[in-house]
HTML snippet that shows the backbone in 3Dmol.js (N, CA, C, O; Angstrom):
<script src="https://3Dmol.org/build/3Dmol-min.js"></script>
<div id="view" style="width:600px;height:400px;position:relative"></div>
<script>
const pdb = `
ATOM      1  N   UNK A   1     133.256  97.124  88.037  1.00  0.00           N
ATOM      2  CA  UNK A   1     131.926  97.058  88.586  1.00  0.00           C
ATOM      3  C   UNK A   1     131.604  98.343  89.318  1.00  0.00           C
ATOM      4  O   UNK A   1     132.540  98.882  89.907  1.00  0.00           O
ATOM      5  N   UNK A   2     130.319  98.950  89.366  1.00  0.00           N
ATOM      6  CA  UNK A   2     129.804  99.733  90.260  1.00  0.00           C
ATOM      7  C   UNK A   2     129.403  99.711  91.448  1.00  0.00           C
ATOM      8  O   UNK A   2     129.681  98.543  91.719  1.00  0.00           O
ATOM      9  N   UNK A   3     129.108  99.986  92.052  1.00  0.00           N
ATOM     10  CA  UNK A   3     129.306  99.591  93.557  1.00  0.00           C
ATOM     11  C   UNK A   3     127.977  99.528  93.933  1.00  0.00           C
ATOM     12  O   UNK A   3     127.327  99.854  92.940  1.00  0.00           O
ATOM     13  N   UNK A   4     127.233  99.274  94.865  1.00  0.00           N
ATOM     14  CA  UNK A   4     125.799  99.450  95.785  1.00  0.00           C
ATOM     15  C   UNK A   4     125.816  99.215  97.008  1.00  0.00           C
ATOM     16  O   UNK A   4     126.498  98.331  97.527  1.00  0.00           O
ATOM     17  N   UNK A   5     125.117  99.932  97.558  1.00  0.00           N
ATOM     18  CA  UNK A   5     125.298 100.196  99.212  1.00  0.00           C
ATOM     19  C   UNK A   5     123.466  99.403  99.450  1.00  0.00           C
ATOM     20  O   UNK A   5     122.358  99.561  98.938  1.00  0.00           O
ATOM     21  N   UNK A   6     123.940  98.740 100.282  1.00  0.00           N
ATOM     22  CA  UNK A   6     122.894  97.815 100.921  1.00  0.00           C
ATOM     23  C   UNK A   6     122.122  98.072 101.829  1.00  0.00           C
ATOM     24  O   UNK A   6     122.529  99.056 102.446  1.00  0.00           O
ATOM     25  N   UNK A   7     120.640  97.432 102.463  1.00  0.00           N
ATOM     26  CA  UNK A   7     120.122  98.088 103.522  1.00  0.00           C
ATOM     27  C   UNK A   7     120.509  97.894 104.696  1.00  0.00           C
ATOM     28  O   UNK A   7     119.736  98.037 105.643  1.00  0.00           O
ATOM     29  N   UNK A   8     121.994  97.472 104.871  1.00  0.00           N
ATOM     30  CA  UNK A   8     122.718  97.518 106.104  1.00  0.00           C
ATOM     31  C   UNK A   8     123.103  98.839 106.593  1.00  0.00           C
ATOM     32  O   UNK A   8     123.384  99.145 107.752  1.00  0.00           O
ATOM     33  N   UNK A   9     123.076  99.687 105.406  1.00  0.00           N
ATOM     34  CA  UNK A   9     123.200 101.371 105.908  1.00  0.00           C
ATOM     35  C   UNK A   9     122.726 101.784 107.069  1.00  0.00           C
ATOM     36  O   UNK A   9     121.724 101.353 107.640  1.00  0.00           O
ATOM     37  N   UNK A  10     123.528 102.715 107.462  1.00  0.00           N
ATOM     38  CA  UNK A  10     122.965 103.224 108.373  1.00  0.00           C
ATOM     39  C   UNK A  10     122.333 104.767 108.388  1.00  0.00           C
ATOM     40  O   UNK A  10     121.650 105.333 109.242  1.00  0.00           O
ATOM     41  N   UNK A  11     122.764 105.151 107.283  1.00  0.00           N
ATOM     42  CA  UNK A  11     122.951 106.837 106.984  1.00  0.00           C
ATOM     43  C   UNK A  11     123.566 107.638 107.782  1.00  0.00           C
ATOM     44  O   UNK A  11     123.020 108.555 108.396  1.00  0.00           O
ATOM     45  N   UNK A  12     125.569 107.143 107.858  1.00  0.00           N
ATOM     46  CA  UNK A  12     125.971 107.489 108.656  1.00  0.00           C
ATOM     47  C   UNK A  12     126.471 108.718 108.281  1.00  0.00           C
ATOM     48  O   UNK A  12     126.800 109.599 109.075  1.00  0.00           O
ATOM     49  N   UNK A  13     126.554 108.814 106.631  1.00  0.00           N
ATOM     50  CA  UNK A  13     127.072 110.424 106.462  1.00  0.00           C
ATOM     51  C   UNK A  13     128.341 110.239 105.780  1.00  0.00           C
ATOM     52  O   UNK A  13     128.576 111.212 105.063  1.00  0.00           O
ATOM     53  N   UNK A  14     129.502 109.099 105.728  1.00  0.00           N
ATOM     54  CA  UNK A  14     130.714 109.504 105.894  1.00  0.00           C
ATOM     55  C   UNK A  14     131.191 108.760 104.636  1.00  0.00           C
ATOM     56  O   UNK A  14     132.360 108.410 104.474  1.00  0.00           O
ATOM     57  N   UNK A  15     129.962 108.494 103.550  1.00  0.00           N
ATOM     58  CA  UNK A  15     130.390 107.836 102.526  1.00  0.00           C
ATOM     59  C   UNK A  15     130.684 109.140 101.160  1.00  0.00           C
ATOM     60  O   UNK A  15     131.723 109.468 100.588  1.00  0.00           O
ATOM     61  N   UNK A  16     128.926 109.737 100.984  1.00  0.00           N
ATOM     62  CA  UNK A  16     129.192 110.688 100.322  1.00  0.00           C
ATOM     63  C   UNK A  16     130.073 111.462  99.707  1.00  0.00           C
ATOM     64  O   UNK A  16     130.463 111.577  98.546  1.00  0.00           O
ATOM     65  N   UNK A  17     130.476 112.330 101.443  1.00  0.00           N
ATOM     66  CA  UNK A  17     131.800 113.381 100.985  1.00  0.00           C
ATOM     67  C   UNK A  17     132.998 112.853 100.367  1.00  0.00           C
ATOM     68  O   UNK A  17     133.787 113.669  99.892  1.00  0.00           O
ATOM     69  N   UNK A  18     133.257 111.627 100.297  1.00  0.00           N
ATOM     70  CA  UNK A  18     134.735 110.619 100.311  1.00  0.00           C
ATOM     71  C   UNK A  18     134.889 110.233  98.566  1.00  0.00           C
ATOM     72  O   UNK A  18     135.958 109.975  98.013  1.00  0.00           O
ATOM     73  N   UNK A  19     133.107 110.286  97.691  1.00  0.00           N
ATOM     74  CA  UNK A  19     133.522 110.207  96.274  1.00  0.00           C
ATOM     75  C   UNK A  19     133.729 111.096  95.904  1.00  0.00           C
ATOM     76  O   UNK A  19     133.196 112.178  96.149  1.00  0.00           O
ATOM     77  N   UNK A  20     135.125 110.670  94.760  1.00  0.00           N
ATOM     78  CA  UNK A  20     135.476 111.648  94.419  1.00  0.00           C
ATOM     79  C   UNK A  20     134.622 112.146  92.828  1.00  0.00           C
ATOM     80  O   UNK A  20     134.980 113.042  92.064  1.00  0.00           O
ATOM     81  N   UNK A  21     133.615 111.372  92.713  1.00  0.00           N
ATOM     82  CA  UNK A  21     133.317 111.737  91.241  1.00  0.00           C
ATOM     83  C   UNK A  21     131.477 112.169  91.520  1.00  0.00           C
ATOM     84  O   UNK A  21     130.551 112.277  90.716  1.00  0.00           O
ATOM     85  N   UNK A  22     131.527 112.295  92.714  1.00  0.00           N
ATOM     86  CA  UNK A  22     129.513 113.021  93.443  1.00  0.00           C
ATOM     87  C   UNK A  22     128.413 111.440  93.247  1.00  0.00           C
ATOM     88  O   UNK A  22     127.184 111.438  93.309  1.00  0.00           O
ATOM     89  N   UNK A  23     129.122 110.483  93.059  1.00  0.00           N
ATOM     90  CA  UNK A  23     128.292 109.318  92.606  1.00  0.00           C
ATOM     91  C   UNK A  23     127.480 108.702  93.676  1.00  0.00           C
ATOM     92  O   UNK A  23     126.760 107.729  93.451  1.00  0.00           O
ATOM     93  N   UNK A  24     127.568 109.161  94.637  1.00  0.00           N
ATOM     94  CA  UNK A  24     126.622 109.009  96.086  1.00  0.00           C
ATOM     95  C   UNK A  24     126.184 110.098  96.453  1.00  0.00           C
ATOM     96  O   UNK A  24     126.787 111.135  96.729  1.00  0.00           O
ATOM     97  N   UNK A  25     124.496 109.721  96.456  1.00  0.00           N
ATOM     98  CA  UNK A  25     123.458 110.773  97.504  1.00  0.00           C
ATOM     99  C   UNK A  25     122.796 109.757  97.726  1.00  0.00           C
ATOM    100  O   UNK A  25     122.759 108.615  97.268  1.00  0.00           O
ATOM    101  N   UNK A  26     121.824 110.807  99.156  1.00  0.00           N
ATOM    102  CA  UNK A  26     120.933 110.470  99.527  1.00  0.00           C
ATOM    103  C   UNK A  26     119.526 110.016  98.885  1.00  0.00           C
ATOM    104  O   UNK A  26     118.768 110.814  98.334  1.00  0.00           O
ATOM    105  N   UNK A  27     119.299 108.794  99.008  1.00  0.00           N
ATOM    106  CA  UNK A  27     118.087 108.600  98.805  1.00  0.00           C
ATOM    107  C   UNK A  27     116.892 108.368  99.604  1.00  0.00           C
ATOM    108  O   UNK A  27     116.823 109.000 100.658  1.00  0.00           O
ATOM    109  N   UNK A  28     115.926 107.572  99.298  1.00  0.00           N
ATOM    110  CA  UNK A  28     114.635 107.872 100.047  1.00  0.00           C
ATOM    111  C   UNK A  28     115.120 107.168 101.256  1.00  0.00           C
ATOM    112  O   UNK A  28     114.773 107.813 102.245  1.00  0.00           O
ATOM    113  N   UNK A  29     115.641 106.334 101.505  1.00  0.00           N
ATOM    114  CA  UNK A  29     115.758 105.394 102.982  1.00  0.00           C
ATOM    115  C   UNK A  29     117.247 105.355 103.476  1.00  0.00           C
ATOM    116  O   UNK A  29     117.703 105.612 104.590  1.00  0.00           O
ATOM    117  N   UNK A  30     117.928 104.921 102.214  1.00  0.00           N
ATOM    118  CA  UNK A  30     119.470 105.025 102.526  1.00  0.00           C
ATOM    119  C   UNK A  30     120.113 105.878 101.362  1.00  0.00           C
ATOM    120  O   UNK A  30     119.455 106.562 100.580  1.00  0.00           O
ATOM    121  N   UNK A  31     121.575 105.737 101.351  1.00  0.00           N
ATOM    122  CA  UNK A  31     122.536 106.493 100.749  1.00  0.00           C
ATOM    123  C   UNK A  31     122.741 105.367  99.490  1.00  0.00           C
ATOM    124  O   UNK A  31     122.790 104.152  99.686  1.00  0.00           O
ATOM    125  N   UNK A  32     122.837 105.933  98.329  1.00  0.00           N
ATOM    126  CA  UNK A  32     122.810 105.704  97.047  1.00  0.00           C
ATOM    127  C   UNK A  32     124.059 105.352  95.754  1.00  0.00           C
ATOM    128  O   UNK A  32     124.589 106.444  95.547  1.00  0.00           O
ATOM    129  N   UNK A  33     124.361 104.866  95.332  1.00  0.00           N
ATOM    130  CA  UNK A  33     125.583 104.894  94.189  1.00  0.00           C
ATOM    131  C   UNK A  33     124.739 105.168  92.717  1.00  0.00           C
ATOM    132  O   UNK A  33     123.767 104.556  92.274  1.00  0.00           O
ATOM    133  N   UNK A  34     125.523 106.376  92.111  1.00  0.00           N
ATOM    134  CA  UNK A  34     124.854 106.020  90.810  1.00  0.00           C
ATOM    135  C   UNK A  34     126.191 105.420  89.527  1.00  0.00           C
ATOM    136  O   UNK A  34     127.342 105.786  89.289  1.00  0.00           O
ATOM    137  N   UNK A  35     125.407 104.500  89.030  1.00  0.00           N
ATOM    138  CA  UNK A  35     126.329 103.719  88.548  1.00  0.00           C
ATOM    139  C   UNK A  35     127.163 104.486  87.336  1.00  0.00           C
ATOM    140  O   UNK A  35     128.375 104.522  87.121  1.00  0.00           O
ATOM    141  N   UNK A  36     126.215 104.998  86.733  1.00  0.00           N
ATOM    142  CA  UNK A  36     126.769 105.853  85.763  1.00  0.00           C
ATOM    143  C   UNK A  36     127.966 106.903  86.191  1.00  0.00           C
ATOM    144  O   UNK A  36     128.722 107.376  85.343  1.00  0.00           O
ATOM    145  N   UNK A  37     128.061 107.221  87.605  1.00  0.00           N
ATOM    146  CA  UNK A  37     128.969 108.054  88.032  1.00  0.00           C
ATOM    147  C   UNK A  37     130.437 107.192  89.050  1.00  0.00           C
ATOM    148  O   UNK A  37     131.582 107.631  89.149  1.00  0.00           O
ATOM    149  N   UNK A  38     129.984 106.137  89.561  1.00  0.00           N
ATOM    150  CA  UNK A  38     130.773 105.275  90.040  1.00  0.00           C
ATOM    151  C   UNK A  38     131.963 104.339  89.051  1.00  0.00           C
ATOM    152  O   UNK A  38     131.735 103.386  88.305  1.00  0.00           O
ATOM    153  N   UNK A  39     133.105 104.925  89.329  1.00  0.00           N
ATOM    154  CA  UNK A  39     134.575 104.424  88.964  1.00  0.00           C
ATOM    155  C   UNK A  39     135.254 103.433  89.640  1.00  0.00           C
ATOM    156  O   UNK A  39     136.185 102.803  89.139  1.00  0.00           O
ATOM    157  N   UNK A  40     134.653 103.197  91.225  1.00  0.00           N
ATOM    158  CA  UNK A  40     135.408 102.834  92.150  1.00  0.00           C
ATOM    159  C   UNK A  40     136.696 103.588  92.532  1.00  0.00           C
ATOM    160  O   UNK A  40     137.716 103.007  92.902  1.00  0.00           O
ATOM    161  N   UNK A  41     136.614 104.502  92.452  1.00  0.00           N
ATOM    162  CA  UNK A  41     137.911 105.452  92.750  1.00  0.00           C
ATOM    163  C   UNK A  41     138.846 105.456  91.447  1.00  0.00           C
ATOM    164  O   UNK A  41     139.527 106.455  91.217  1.00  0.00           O
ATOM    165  N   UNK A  42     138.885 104.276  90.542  1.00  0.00           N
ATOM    166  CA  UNK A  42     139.889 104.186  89.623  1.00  0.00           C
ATOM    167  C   UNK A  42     140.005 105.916  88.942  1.00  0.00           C
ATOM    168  O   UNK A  42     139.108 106.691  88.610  1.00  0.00           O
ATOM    169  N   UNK A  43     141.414 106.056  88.927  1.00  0.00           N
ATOM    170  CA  UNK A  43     141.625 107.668  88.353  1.00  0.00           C
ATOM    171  C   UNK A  43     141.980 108.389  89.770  1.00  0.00           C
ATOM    172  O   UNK A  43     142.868 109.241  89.808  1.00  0.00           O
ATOM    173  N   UNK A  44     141.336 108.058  90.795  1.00  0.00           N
ATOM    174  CA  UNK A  44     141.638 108.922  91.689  1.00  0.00           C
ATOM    175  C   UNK A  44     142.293 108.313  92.964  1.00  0.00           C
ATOM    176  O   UNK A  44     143.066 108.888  93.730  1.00  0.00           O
ATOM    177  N   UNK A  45     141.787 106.917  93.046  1.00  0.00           N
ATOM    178  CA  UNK A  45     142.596 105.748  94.778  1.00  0.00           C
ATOM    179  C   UNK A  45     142.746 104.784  94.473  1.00  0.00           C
ATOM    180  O   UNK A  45     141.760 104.427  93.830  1.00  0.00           O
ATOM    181  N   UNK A  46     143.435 104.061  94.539  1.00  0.00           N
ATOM    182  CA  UNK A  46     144.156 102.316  94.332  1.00  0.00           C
ATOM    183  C   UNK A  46     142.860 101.814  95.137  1.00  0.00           C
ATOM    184  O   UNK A  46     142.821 100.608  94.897  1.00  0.00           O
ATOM    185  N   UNK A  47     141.853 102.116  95.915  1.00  0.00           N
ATOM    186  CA  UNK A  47     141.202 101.924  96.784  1.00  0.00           C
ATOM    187  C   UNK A  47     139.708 102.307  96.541  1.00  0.00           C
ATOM    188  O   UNK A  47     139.819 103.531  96.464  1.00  0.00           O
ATOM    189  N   UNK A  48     138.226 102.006  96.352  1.00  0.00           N
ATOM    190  CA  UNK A  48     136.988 102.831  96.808  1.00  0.00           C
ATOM    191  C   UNK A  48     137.109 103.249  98.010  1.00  0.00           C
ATOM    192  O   UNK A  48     137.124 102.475  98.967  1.00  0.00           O
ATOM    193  N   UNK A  49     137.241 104.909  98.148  1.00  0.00           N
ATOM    194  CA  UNK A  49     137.160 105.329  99.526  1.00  0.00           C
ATOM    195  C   UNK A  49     135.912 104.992 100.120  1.00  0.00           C
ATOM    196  O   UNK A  49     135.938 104.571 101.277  1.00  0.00           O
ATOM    197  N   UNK A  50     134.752 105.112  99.491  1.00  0.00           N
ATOM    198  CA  UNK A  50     133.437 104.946 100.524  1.00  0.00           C
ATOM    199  C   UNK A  50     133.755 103.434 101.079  1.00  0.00           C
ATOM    200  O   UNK A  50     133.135 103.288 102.133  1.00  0.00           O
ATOM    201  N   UNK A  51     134.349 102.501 100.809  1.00  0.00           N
ATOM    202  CA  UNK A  51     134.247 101.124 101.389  1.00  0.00           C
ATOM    203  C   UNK A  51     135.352 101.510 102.444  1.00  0.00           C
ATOM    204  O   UNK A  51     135.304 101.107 103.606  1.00  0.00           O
ATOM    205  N   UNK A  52     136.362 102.328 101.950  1.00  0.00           N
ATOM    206  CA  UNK A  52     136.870 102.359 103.364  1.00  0.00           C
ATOM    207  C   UNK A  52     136.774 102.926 104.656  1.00  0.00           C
ATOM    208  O   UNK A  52     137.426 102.593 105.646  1.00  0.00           O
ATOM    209  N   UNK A  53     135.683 104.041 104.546  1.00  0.00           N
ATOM    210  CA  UNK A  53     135.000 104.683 105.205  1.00  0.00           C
ATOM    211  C   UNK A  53     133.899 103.926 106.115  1.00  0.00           C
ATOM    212  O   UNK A  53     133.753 103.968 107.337  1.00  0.00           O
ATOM    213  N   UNK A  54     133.196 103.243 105.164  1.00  0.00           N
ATOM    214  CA  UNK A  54     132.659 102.736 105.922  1.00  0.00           C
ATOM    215  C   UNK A  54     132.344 101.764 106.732  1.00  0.00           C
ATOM    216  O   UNK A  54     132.842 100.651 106.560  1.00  0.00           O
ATOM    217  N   UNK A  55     131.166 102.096 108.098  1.00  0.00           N
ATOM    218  CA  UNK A  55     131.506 101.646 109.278  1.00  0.00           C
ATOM    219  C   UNK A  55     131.141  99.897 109.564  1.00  0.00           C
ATOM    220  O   UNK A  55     131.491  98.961 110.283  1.00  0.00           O
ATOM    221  N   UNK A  56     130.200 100.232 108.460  1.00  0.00           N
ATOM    222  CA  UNK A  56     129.137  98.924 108.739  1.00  0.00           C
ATOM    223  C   UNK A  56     129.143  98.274 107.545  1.00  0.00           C
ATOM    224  O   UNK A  56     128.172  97.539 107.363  1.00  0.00           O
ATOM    225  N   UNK A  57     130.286  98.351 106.325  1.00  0.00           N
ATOM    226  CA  UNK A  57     130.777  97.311 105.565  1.00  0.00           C
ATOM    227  C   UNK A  57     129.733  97.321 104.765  1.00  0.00           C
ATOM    228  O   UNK A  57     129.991  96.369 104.028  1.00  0.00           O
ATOM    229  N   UNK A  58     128.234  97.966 104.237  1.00  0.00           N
ATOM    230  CA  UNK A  58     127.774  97.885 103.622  1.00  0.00           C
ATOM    231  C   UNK A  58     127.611  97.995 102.266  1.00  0.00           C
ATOM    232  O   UNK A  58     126.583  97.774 101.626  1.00  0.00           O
ATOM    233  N   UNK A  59     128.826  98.396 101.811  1.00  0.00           N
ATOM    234  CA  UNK A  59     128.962  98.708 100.028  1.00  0.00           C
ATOM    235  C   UNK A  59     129.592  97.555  99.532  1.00  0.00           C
ATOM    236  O   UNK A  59     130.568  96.980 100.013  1.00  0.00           O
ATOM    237  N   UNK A  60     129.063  97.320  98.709  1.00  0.00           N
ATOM    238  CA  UNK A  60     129.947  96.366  97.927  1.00  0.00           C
ATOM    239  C   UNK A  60     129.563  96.218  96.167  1.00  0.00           C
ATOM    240  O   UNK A  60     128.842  97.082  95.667  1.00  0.00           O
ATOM    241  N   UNK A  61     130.051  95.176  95.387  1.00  0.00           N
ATOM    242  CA  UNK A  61     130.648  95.065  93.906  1.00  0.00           C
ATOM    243  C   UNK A  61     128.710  94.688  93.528  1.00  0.00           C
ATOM    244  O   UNK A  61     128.021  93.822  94.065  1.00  0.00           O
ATOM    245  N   UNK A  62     128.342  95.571  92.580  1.00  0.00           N
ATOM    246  CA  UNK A  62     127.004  95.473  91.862  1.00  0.00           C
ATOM    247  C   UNK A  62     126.634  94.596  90.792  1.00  0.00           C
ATOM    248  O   UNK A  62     126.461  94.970  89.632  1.00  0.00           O
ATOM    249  N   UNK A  63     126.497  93.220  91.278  1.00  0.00           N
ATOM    250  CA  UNK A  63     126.612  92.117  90.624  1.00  0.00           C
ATOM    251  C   UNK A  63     126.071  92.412  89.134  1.00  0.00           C
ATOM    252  O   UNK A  63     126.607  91.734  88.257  1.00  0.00           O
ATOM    253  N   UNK A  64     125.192  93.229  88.771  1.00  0.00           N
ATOM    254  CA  UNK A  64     123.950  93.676  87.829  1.00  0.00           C
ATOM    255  C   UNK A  64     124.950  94.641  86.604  1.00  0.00           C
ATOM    256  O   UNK A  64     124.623  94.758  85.423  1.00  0.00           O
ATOM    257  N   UNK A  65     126.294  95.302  87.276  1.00  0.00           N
ATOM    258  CA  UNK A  65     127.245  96.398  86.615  1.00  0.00           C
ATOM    259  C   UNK A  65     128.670  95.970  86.415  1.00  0.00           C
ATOM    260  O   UNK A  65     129.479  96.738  86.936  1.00  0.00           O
ATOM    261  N   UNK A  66     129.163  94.964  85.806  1.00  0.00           N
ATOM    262  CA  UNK A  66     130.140  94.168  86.029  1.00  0.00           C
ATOM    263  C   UNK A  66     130.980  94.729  84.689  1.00  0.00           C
ATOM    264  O   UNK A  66     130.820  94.642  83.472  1.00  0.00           O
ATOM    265  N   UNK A  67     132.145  95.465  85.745  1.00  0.00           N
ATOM    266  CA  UNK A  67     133.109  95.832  84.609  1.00  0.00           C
ATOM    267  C   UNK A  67     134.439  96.383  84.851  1.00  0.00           C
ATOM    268  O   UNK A  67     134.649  97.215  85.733  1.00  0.00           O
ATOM    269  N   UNK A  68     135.461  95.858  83.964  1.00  0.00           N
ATOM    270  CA  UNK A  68     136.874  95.785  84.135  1.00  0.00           C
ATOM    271  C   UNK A  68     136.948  97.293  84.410  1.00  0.00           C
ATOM    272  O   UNK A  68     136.309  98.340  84.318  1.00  0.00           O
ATOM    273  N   UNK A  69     138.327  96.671  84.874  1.00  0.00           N
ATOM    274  CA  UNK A  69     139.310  98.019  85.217  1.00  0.00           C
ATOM    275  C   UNK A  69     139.393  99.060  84.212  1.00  0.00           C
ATOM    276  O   UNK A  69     139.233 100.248  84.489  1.00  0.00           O
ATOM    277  N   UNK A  70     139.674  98.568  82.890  1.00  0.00           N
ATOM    278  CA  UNK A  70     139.735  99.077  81.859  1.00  0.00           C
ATOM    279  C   UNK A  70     138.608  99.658  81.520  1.00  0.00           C
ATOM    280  O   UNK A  70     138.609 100.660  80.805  1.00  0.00           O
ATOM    281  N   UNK A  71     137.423  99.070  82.019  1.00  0.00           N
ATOM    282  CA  UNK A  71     136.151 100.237  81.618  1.00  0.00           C
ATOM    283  C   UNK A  71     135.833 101.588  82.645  1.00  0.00           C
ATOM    284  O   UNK A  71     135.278 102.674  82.479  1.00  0.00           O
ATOM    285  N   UNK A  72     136.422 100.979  83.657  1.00  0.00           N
ATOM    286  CA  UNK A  72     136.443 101.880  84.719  1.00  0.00           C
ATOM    287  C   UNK A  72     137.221 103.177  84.433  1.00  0.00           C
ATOM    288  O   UNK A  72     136.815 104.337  84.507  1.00  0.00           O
ATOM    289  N   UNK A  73     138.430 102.711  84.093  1.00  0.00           N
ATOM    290  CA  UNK A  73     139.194 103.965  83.785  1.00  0.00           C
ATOM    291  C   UNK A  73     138.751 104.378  82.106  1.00  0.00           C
ATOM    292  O   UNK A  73     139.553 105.213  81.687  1.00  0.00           O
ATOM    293  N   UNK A  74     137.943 104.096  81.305  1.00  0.00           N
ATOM    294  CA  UNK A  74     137.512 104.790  80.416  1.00  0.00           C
ATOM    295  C   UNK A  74     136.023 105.110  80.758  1.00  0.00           C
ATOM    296  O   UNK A  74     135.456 105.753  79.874  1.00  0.00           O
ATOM    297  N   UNK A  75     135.356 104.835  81.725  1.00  0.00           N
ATOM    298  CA  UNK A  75     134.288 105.711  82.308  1.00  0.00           C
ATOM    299  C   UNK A  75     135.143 106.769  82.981  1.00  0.00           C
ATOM    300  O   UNK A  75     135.297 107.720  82.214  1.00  0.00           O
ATOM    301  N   UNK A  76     135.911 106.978  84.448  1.00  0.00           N
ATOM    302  CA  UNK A  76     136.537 107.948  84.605  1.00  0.00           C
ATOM    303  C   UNK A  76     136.974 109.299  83.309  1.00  0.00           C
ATOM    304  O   UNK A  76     136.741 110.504  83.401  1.00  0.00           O
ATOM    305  N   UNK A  77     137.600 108.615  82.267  1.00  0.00           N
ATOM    306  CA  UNK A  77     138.042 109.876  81.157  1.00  0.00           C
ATOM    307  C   UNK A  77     136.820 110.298  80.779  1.00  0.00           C
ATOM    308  O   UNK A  77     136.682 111.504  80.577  1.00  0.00           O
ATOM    309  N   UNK A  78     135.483 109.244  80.574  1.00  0.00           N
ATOM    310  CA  UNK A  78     134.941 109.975  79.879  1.00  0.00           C
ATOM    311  C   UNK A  78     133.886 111.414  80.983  1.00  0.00           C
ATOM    312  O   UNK A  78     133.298 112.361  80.460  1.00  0.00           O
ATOM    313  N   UNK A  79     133.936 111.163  82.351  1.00  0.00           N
ATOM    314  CA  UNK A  79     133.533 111.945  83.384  1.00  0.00           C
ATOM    315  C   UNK A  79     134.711 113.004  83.329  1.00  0.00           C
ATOM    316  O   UNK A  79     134.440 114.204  83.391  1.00  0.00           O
ATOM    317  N   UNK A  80     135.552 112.720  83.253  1.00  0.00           N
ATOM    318  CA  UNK A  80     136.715 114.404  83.052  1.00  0.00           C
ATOM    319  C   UNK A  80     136.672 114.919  82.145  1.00  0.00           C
ATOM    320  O   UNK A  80     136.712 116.149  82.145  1.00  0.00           O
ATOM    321  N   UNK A  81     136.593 114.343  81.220  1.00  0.00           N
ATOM    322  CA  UNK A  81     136.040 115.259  79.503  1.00  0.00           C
ATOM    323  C   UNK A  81     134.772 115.676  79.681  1.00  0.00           C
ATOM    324  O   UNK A  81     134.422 115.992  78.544  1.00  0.00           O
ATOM    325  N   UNK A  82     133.807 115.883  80.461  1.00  0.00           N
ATOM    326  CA  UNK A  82     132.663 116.118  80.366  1.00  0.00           C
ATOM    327  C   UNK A  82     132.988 117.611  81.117  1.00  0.00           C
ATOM    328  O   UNK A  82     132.319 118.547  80.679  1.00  0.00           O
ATOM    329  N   UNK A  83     134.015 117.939  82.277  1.00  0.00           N
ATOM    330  CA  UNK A  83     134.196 118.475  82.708  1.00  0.00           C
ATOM    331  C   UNK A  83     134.609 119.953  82.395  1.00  0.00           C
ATOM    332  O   UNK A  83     134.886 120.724  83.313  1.00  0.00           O
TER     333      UNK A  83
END
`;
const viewer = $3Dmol.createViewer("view");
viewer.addModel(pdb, "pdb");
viewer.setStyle({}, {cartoon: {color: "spectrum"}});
viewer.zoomTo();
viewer.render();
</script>
C-alpha cells in the first residue's frame, strides 16, 4: 500500500527529508505522498521512515492503493531502473 498523510499534519518538516525515494512534498495545505513514488521504504527500511518520524502519527496505509510487498518491491526496481 501507499501511504497518505492526513489533515492531522502539522507541516512539521521532518517527514519529507526521511523518503528515501522524494515521494513526499509539499502541498497546498499539508505535506503530500505520491503514490506512484511511495514503496513504504521497502528496498531501503524494514520500516516507513516518515511514520517513524512522525510526531503526530498522521500517515498511514492508503486504503484506495492496496498492495503487497511484492508489488512494493517491484515498484521500488522499477524506480531504480529508471535511475
Amino acid at each position: 500500500m501507499a501511504l497518505i498523510i492526513t489533515d492531522e499534519c502539522i507541516n512539521c518538516d521532518v517527514c519529507e527529508p526521511e523518503c528515501p525515494n522524494s515521494a513526499i512534498s509539499q502541498g497546498e495545505e499539508i505535506y503530500e505522498i505520491n503514490s506512484s513514488l511511495c514503496t513504504e521504504c521497502v528496498g531501503h527500511f524494514n520500516e516507513p521512515q516518515c511514520i517513524e518520524v512522525c510526531p503526530v502519527d498522521c500517515i498511514i496505509n492508503n486504503p484506495n492503493m492496496i498492495e503487497s510487498k511484492d508489488q512494493l518491491q517491484a515498484k521500488y526496481q522499477a524506480l531504480i531502473n529508471k535511475k
